[in-house]
C-alpha positions in Angstrom: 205.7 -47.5 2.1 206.0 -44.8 4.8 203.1 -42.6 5.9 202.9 -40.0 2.4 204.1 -36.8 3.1 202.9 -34.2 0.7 205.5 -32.1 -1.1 204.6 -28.8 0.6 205.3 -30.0 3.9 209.1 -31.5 2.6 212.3 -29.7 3.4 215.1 -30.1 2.0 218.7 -29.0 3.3 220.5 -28.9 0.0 224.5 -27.9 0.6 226.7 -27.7 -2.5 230.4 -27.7 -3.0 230.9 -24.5 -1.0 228.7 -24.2 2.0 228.1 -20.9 2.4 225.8 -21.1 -0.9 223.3 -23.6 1.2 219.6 -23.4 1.2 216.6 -25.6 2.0 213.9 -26.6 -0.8 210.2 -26.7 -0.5 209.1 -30.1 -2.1 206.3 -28.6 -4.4 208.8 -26.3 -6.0 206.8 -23.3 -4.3 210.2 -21.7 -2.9 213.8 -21.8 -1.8 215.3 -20.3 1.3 218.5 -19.6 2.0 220.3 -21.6 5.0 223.7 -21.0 7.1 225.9 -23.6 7.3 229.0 -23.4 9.3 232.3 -25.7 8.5 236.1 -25.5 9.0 236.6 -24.9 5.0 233.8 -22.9 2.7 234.5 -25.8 0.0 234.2 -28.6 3.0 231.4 -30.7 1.2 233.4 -30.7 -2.8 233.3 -33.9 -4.0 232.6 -35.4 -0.4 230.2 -38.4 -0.4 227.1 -38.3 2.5 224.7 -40.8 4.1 222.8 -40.4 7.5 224.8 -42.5 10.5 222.0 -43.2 13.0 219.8 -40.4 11.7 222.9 -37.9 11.2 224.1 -36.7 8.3 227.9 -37.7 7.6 230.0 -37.1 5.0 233.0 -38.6 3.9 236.6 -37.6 2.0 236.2 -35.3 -0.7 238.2 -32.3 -2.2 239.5 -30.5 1.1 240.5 -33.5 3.0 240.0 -37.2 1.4 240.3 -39.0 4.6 238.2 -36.7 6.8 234.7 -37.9 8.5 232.5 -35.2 10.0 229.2 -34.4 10.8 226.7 -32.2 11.1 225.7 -30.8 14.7 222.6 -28.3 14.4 224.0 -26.1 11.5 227.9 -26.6 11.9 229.9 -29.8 10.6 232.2 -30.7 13.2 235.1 -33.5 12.0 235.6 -36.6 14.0 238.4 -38.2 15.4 237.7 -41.3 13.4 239.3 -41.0 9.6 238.6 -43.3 6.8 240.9 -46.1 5.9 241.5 -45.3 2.0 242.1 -41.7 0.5 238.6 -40.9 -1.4 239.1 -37.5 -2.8 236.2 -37.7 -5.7 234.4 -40.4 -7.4 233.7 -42.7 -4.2 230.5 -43.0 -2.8 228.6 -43.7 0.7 225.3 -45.2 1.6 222.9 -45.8 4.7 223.1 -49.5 5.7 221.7 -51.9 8.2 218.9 -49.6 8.9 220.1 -47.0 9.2 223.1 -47.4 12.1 225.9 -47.7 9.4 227.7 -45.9 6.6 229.4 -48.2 3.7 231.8 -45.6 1.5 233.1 -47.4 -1.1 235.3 -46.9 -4.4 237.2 -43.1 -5.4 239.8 -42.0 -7.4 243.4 -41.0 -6.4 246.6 -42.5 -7.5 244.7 -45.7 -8.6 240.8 -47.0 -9.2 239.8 -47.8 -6.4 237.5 -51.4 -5.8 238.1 -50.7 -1.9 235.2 -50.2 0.9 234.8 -49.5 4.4 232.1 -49.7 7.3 231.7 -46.7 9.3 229.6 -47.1 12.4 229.6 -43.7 13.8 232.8 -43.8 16.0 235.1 -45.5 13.4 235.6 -47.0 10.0 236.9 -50.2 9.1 237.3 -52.5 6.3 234.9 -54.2 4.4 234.9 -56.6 0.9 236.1 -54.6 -1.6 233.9 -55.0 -5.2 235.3 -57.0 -8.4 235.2 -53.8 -10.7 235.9 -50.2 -9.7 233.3 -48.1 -9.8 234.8 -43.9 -10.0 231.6 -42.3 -10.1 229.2 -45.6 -10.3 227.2 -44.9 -7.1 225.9 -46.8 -4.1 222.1 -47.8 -4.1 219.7 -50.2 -2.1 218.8 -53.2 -4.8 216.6 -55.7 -3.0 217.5 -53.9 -0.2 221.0 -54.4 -0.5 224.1 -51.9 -1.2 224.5 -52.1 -5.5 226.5 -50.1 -7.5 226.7 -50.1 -11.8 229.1 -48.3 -14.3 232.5 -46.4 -14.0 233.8 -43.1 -15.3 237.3 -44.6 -16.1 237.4 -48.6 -16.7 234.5 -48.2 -19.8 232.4 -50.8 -18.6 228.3 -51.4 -17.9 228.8 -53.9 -15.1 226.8 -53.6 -12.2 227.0 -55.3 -8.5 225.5 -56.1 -5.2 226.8 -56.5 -1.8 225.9 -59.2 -0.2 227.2 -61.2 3.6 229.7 -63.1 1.4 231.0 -60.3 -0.5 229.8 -58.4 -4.0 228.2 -60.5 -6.9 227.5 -59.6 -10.2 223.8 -58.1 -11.6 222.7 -58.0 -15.1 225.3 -55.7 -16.9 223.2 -52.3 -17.8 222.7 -51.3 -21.7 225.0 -48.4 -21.4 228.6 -47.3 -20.3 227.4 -45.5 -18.0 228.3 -42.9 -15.2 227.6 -39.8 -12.5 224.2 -40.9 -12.4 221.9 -41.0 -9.5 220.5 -44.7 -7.6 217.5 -44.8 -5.2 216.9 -47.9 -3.6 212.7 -48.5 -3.2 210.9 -50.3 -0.5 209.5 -52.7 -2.9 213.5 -54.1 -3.5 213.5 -51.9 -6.7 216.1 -49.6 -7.9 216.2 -46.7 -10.0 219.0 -44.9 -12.4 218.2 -41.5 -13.0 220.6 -39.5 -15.6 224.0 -40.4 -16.6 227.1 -39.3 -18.9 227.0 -42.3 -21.1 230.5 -43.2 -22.8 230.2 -44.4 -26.5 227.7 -41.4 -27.4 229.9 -39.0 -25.1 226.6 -37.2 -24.1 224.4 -37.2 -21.1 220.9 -39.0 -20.7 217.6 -38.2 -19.5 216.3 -41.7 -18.8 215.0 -43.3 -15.8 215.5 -46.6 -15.8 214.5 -49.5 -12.4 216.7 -52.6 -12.0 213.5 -55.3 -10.7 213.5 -59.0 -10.6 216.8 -58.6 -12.1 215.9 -57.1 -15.1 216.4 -53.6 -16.3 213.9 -51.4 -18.0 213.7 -47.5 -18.9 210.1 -46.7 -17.1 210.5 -42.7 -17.7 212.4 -39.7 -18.3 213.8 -36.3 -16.7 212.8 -32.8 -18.6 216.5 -32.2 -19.1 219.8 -34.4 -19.7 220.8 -34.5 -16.3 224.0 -35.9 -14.3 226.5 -35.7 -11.6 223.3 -35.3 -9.3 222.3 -36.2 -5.7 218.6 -38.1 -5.1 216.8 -38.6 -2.3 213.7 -40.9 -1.5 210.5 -39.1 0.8 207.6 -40.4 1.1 206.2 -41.2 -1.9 208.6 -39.4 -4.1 211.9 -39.2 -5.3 214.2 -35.7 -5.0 216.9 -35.6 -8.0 219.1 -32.2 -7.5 221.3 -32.4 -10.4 224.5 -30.6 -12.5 223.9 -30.7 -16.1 221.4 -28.1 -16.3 220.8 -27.5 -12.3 217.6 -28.8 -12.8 215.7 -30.0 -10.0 213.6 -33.3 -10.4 210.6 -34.7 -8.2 209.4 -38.3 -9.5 205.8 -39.1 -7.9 205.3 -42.9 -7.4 202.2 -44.6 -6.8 201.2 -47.1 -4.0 202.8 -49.9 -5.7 205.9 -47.9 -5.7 205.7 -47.0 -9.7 206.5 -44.4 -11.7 203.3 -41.9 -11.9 205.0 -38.1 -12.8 207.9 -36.8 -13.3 208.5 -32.5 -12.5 210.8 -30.3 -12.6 210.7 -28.5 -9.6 212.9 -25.6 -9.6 216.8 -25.0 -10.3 219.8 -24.4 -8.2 221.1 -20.9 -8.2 224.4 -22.2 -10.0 225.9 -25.4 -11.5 226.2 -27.5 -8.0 227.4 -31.2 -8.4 226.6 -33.9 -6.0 225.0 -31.3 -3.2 224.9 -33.0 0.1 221.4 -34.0 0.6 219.1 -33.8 4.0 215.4 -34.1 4.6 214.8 -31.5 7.8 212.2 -28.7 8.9 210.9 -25.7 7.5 213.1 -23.6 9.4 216.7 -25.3 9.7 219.5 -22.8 9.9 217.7 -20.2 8.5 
């Protein structure tokens, strides 16, 4: 694990659906502080997935334009020449890869379910292997430090997958039908699900459950049901800024990277779903 930061000293740049109702969070929960965050369109980050691109945040398709790449220069998003190859207007999702330098964006919903992914490398996107099952609002997490990805909001299914250098295989199905829950890859090759609408019951979860050694267990729960959130890895702990009932989640891990606490933090000042996420300073656009 990294050097521990202490949640006082963690910033977080959250930006919802409309930009102009941004704000940075103080890891402890102490306070939140408004932040100014300029873009071509106030509802520029709806639906749009995000993952840093050489340590910059990106984000990709969403509501106002489902091909559109940009990224964010100082406290303005600025679109880029490249565009991605497949229309992703909601239910796709991206993900930091090969430490860092790339973006993979995979799956969305338009006129079809999409299985489709793409590489993006921080001047243009291309093609990658696209997954066996679609996966509308399954997400993209590190398992054994590889891209994974479980459930689907549309195709009623539990499977999950990994992406590998020959293309995705399958991982042990999950117990539920599950979907617009959070993943968090862990150093230790781990990977957690946190929240979830779940299908059959029609209702949405509070468990924490970690994929390890290819076996899934429920190690914890949130305060609140929680879903259609955005999480975030720092340090020792996980950042889970979620829709259901804007809570706010920090889970505390120890040195062996296992669960130890799980807090409620704060709330976001409305219902925000998948807020753009961004670990920065104290005083970022402020």
């Amino acid at each position: 694990m990294t050097k521990v930061i202490e949640p006082s000293d963690v910033f977080i740049l959250v930006i919802p659906e409309y930009v102009s109702r941004s704000y940075l969070k103080i890891g402890d929960g102490s306070s939140r502080i408004s932040a100014t965050i300029n873009a071509p369109k106030n509802n520029y980050a709806w639906d749009a997935a995000h993952a840093l691109v050489k340590g910059q945040l990106h984000i990709f398709g969403g509501a106002s334009d489902s091909y559109k790449i940009a990224r964010l220069d100082g406290c303005s998003f600025n679109e880029l020449p490249a565009r991605l190859n497949d229309e992703r207007k909601w239910g796709h999702a991206a993900l930091s890869v090969e430490n860092g330098q790339k973006a993979l964006v995979c799956f969305g919903k338009y006129d079809d379910f999409r299985k489709s992914c793409e590489i993006f490398d921080g001047s243009s996107s291309a093609p990658t292997f696209a997954a066996e099952w679609t996966h509308v609002h399954g997400a993209l997490g590190l398992y054994k430090h590889q891209p994974a990805t479980v459930g689907c909001s549309y195709t009623n299914h539990q499977k999950a997958e990994t992406l590998l250098s020959t293309g995705w295989t399958a991982l042990p199905d999950f117990f539920l039908k599950i979907y617009s829950h959070g993943l968090v890859g862990l150093d230790n090759g781990a990977m957690l699900l946190l929240g979830g609408y779940v299908r059959k019951s029609d209702s949405v979860q509070t468990g924490i459950w970690e994929l390890k050694e290819d076996q899934w267990s429920r190690i914890g729960e949130l305060s609140k049901p929680a879903d259609s959130g955005s999480a975030i890895y720092i340090s020792s702990s996980v950042y889970y800024f979620e829709y259901a009932n804007s809570a706010i989640h920090r889970l505390d891990l120890d040195e062996n990277e296992e669960l130890e606490a799980v807090e409620e933090i704060g709330r976001h000042p409305g219902r925000f779903g998948l807020p753009v996420l961004f670990q920065t300073d104290n005083d970022y656009c402020t």
